[in-house]
C-alpha angles and dihedrals in degrees: 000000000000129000140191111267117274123249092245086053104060092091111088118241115249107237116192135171109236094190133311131214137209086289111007145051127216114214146191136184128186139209098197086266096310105151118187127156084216096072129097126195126209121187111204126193112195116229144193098246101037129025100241127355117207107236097170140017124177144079098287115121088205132040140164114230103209125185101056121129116254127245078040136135115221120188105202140180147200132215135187128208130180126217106237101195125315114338095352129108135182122239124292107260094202115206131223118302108243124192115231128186124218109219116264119262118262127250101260089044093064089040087059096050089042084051092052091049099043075048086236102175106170083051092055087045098056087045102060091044088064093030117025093151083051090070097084100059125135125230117216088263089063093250114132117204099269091037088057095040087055092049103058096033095246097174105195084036094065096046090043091052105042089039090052092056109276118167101253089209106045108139119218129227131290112008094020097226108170123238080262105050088052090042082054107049090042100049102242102148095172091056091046095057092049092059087039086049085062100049100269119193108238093183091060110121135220121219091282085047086245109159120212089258086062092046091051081051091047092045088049088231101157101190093044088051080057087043095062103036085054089057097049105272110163107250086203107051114142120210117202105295094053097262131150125217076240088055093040091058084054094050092053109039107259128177127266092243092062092043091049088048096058101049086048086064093048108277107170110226096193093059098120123216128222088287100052084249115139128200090268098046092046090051083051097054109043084038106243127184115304095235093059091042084055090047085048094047085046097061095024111109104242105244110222116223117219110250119238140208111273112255114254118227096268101046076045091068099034078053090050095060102035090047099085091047096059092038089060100047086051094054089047090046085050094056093044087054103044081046093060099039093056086046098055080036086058099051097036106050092043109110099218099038105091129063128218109277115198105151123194100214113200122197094323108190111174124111132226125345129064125305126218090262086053083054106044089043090062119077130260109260 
């Protein structure tokens, strides 16, 4: 429940940058001295793909912001609330936006990232001999070394890198997605041995707790979807909307070969999402291709309706005319629906929309329903 702001909140709250570094911010906001254990604090950095992403909630006056790209701008903002009694706050008074800048890289560092591209390996090589802590850097595009070398299939890159020290697992800016999860969607099967070679960690999550097995689905590599499944990769993994790498390919319009490989290896097509959508209902509903609603509806538990008492003449005639009515606003209710899916499908599989949402959480007491980070971390509709 939200409530007007309270008197003691109408004066905005002072936001100022106390220093940066190459990845990361410090900052401090002030209330004239006002001290009061009610208040709650929420820093906010705006994005490209959302309006304003919550870094930090909690009753510090000071925090440091960590995991931003270097040589960046970062416009940022701070908001106080009050408690107003259990489980009731006033309304957010936002302070000014300030503009903050993050420290440029350092040489070497450039001269890393230029080695990778150029696939430089005995570069790579000589560098992480003099600086092996120095691997795990991040460019001001959120990539770190491997990430890039991945990316780009850079061969040499990759075994010069891992080989040198390189941590295996290192997610990359803004969505977080791992070496692996990029080797997977893009198909790049001798990267991704050399990461399975090191021990790699197929159940790590991105922001949207997607796992490698859900981006080779997203990427409609079939033999990387194989890859994954035969090293252990949960078939049933579900990322933050509920959805399985079964009801991804869905989503996103995989091929029935994909689809029939996962339930092979045990898929579960009556898994539900947030929504209480399954696999079936969701290829239904966006209209997929008869022969992988038919492999959904194969392996899809029957749900039994609940029989009911036959109508008599006169509720026969009330339901006749009635009946178009209803019909209609199903049909409208459909087509909102199926609007708003494809456009949630749309943010969220799209592989430059997130931002990487590491939240520092700081004595949060409120009970049920959902928090502002709850609600930053979910996409605009």
């Amino acid at each position: 429940m939200s409530l007007p702001p309270a008197p003691l909140l109408q004066h905005k709250t002072i936001l100022t940058c106390l220093g940066s570094e190459r990845n990361s911010i410090l900052l401090d906001w002030s209330r004239g001295g006002i001290e009061d254990p009610s208040l709650a604090y929420t820093v906010q950095i705006e994005d490209r793909a959302y309006e304003w992403i919550t870094k930090y909630w909690g009753r510090k006056t000071k925090a440091r912001i960590d995991g931003l790209g270097p040589e960046d701008l970062y416009t940022v903002r701070v908001g106080v609330s009050k408690e107003i009694g259990e489980g009731n706050w006033c309304e957010e008074v936002w302070s000014d936006p300030i503009v903050v800048a993050t420290k440029f890289d350092l040489p070497w560092t450039f001269y890393l990232f230029q080695d990778v591209q150029q696939n430089a390996a005995a570069n790579v090589v000589a560098f992480g001999k003099k600086r092996d802590f120095c691997l795990d850097v991040y460019n001001k595009y959120g990539d770190t070394p491997l990430t890039l070398a991945v990316r780009e299939r850079k061969d040499e890159s990759v075994e010069a890198l891992v080989d040198s020290g390189a941590d295996i697992s290192l997610p990359g800016k803004p969505l977080r997605k791992t070496p692996l999860m990029v080797a997977c969607f893009g198909g790049y099967k001798a990267a991704a041995d050399a990461l399975v070679n090191r021990g790699v960690n197929w159940d790590m999550v991105d922001s949207n707790r997607c796992q490698a097995l859900h981006y080779a689905v997203d990427g409609c590599q079939l033999e990387m979807v194989r890859y994954g499944i035969d090293r252990g990769a949960d078939v049933n993994a579900q990322d933050k909307f509920g959805w399985t790498p079964l009801m991804r390919g869905v989503l996103i319009g995989c091929n029935l070969k994909i689809l029939s490989l996962l339930i092979e290896n045990g898929a579960d097509a009556d898994l539900k999402d947030q929504n209480g959508m399954r696999a079936l209902d969701l290829a239904r509903l966006l209209g997929c291709q008869p022969d992988i609603v038919k492999l959904l509806e194969e392996h899809t538990t029957v749900v039994v309706q609940e029989t009911k008492e036959l109508p008599t003449q006169e509720d026969d005639l009330c339901e006749l005319e009635d009946q178009g009515a209803i019909e209609a606003r199903m049909e409208e209710e459909e087509d909102i629906h199926a609007a708003e899916l494809m456009k949630k499908v749309d943010t969220i599989l799209a592989i430059n929309v997130s931002d990487d949402q590491l939240i520092e959480v700081d004595d949060w007491p409120r009970t049920g329903g959902m928090s502002p980070i709850d609600d930053a971390m979910m996409p605009s509709s």
